[in-house]
N, C-alpha and C positions, 0 to 999 in steps of 0.2 A: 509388512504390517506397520513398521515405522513409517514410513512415506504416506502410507492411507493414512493413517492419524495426521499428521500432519498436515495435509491435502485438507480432511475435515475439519480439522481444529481454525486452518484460515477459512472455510469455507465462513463458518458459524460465526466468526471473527470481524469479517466482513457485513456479514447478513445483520449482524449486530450493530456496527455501526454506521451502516446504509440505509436501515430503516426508517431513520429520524427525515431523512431524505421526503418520503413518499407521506410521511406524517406531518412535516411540517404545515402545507396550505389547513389540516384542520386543525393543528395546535393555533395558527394564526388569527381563525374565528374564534376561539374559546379564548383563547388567551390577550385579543385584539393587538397582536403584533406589530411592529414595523418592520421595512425592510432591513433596516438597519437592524435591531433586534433579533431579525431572523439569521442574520448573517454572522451575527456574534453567538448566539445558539449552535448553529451548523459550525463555528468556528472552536467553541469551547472544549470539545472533546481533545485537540490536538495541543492544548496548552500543557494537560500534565504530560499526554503520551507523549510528546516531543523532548519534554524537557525531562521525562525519566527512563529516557532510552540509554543513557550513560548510565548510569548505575545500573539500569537493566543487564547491560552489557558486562558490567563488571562484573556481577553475580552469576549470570554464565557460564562464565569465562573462569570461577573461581570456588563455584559449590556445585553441587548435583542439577544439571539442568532439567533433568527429569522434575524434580520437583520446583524449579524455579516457575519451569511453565506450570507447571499444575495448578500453585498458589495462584500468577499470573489469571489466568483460564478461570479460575472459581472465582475471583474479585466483579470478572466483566460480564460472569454470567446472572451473580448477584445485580449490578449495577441496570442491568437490560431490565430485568424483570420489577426493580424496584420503581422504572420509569413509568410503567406503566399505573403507577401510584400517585404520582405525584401531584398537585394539584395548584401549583403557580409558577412563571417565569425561574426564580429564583432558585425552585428545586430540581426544576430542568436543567438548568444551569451546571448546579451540584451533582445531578445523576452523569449528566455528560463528563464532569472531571474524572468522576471513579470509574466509571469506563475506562478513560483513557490511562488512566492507573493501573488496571488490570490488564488490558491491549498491551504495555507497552514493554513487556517479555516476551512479546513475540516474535517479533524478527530480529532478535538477539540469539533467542535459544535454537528457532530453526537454523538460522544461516551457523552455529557451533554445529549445530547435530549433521548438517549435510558436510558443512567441512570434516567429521569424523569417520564419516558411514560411507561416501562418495568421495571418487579419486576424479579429477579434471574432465576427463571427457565424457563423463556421466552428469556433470553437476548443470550444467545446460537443461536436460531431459529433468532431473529433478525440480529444479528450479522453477521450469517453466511450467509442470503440474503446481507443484504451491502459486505461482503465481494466475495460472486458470480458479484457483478457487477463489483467490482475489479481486476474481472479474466475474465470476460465476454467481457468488456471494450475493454483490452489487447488483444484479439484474434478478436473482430470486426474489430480496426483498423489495425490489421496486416492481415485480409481477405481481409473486404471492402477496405481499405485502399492501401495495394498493387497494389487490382488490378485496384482501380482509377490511385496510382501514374503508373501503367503500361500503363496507358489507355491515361492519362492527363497530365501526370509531376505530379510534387510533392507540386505544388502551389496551384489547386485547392483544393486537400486534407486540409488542412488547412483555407482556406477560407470559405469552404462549412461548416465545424466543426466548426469552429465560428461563421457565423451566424448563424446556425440549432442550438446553445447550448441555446441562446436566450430566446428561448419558456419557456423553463423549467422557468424562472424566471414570466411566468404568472400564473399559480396554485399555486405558494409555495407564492406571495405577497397575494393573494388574499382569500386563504383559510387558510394558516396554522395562526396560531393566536400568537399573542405575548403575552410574558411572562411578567408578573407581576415584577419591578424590585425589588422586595425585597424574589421570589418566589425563593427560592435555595431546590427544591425539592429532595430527594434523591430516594433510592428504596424506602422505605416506605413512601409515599407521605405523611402522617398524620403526622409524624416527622419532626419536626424540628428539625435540626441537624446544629452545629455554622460551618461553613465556617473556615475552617485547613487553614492559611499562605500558601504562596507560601516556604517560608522557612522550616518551618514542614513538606509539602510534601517532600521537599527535601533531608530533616534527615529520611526520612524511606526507611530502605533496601531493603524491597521489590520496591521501587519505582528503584530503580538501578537496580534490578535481572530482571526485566519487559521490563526495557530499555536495557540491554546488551543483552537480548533473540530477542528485537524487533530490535536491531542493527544484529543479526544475518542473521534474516528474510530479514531483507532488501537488507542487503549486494546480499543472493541466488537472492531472488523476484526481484531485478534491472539488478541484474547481467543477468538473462534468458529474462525477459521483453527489454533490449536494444541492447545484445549481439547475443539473440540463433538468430535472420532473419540471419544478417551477416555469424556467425556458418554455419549455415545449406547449405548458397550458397559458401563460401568458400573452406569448410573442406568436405561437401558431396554434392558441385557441383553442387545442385538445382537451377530450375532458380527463377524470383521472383514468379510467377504465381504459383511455388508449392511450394517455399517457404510463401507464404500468406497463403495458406491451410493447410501445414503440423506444421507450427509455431502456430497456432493460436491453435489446439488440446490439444498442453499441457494446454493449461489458459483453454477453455473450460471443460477440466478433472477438473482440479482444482475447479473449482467454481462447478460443481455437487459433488466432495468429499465436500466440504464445508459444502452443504446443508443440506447433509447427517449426516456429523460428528457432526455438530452445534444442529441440531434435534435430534441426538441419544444421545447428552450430557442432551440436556434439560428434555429428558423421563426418562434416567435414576435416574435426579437430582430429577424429578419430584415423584419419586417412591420413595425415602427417600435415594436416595444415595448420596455420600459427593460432594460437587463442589471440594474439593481439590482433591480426589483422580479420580473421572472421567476427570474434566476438565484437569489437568495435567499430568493424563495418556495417553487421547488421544491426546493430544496437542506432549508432549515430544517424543512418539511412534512415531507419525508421523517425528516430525523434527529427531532423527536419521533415521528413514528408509528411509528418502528425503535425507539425504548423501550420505548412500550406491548404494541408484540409482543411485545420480549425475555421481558417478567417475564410476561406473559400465556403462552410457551412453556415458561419455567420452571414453571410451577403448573398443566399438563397433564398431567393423571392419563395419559391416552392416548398411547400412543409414536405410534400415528398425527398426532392432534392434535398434538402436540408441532413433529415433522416439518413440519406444513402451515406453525404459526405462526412455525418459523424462517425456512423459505422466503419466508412474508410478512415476514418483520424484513428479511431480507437484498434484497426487492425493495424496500425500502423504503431502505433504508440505499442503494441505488443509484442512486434519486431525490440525493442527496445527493453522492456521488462521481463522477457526473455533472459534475457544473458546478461544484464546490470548485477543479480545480486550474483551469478557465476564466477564476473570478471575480478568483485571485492573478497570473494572467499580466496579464490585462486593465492592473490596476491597475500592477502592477511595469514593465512594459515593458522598459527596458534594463538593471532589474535583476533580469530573471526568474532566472536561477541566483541570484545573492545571497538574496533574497527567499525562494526555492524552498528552497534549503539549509535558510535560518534554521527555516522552517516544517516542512520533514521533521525536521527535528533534536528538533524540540521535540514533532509529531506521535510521533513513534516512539518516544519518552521512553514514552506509553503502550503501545508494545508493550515496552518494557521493566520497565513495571509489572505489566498485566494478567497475562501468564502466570502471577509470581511468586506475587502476591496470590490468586489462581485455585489455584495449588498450595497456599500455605499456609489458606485459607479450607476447603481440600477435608480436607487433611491434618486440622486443628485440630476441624472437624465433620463429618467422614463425608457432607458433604451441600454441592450445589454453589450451593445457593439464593440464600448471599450475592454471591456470583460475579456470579452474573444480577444483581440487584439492583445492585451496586456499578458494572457496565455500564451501565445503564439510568439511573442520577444522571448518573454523566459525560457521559455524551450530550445528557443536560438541560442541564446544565453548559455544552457545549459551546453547544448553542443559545444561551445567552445571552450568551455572546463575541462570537457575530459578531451579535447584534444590538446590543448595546452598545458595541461597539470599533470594528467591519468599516465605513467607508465608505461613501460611493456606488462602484459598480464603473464607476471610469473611470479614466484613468492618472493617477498623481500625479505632479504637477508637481515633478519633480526639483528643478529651477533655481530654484525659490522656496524658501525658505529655511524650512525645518520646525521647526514647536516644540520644545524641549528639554522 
């Protein structure tokens, strides 16, 4: 039961802030946008979620996370729904911030509650379901979601998503159960294990090599979630009707490599083989070969071609998303929220980049080439954080006293 809420709660999470994605080109007529304008629109949601993934974290980590998320969860269901109200740049603007407000308990309280409930060679398979709803999300509301805004305008889509998110907070008050507050469970639930500062996570290098990979991630993962609908009608001339359909396949790919890659971590881990060396082979493998596609799909003469090589970037990119938030609980243990904060905070820094950069790259050349290109370094980038920072994936010894 926990897992399916969970699973749903990103599903809806996502679907929520993906949708603005597939609404933009008509907020752009009504609202006479720029590209620039649009890109600080698509970028605005990630300004509070990023920056209050620490204190997300900390509240976690420190009261009933059952109801952290809940509160969480009812802020961003309000926020959806009120978008579809709104009536200039300005309030747009403001709806996107309280989204992100409310978003940004979420990968704080899941990656606590999987490091409580889930021991190691489970948390792969876990994982990589929450993260198929992450992908899955993204490609509902860029199907369903098109073809409502094709069908309705762009204000139903948003009001419908608001109240429908709703529901979800009836099974999770009523069945999931609260946490003991002095219960700082880790993997091995019989251990007690003392609660690491927010400052001592902070001193460990892995904790940066985790975040500069998940800033990698983010920068590609926002950059294709709010830019490829636009791409695909611009640059190969789709309308929205097959831009809904052909947009939504790459995230669909992805959340099936997930499933796959997350489960084939865990059998292997399960047979006696290392987390450090599976989980960061198939994690790292993927995020370079998710480069190679990227610029390899940018320089497809063919919109068919194009299409296959994203869908191969995106399965590939979920070899990767797979086993990233596995390899941070592993290590964290009882400081999965602190830890998890620090890392989205800094992850989502690049979705607060990517869009921006994406807009002004497009605006300044008429052409989205550098875009691609500027994706595909960071990801490079990213790769070599976590080989050079990231650890062996085993839990750090809190109680020993960390380098400054």
């Amino acid at each position: 039961m926990l897992l399916a809420l969970l699973v749903l709660s990103i599903l809806v999470n996502y679907i929520d802030r993906g949708a603005l994605s597939v609404a933009v080109p008509s907020m752009e007529l009504e609202f006479s946008l720029t590209d620039s304008q649009k890109g600080l629109l698509l970028s605005a949601f990630f300004w509070t979620y990023a920056l209050l993934q620490l204190p997300a974290g900390w509240l976690v980590d420190r009261y009933d996370v059952k109801w952290v998320y809940a509160g969480g969860y009812l802020i961003w269901t309000i926020a959806t729904a009120l978008t579809g109200f709104v009536n200039g740049f300005v309030l747009l603007i403001a709806a996107r911030l309280l989204l992100g407000i409310g978003e940004s308990a979420a990968y704080p309280a899941i990656s606590r509650l999987i490091v409580e409930n889930y021991p190691e060679h489970q948390r792969g398979t876990a994982n990589s379901l929450i993260d198929a709803g992450t992908k899955i999300g993204p490609a509902l509301s860029i199907l369903a979601g098109g073809l409502l805004v094709d069908q309705f305008g762009w204000r139903p889509l948003f009001i419908v998503l608001g109240l429908g998110g709703f529901f979800w907070l009836v099974p999770w008050v009523r069945w999931i159960p609260s946490r003991p507050k002095q219960d700082y469970a880790t993997a091995t639930p019989s251990e007690a294990v003392e609660r690491p500062s927010t400052v001592q996570v902070l001193l460990t290098p892995s904790v940066w090599g985790t975040s500069l990979g998940m800033f990698a991630l983010g920068y590609v993962w926002y950059f294709l979630l709010t830019w490829l609908p636009s791409y695909l009608m611009d640059v190969h001339k789709y309308d929205l009707k097959a831009t809904a359909v052909l947009a939504a396949l790459p995230f669909l790919a992805m959340a099936g490599s997930s499933v796959v890659s997350g489960w084939t971590a865990d059998r292997l881990i399960a047979r006696g083989g290392s987390p450090t060396l599976v989980r960061k082979g198939i994690a790292l493998g993927g995020f370079l070969l998710a480069a190679g596609l990227l610029v390899a799909a940018s320089l497809a003469s063919s919109s068919t071609v194009c299409v296959i090589l994203l869908i191969a970037t995106c399965c590939a990119l979920g070899m990767f998303t797979a086993n990233v938030w596995a390899m941070t609980q592993t290590m964290a243990g009882p400081a999965a929220g602190s830890w998890t904060g620090i890392q989205n905070c800094i992850g989502n820094m690049g979705g607060i980049t990517s869009p921006l950069v994406a807009g002004w790259t497009v605006e300044a050349s008429g052409s989205y080439q550098t875009a691609f290109y500027a994706a595909a370094i960071v990801m490079t980038l990213g790769t070599a954080a976590y080989l050079t920072m990231v650890g062996p994936i085993q839990p750090v010894p809190w109680k020993q006293e960390l380098p400054g």
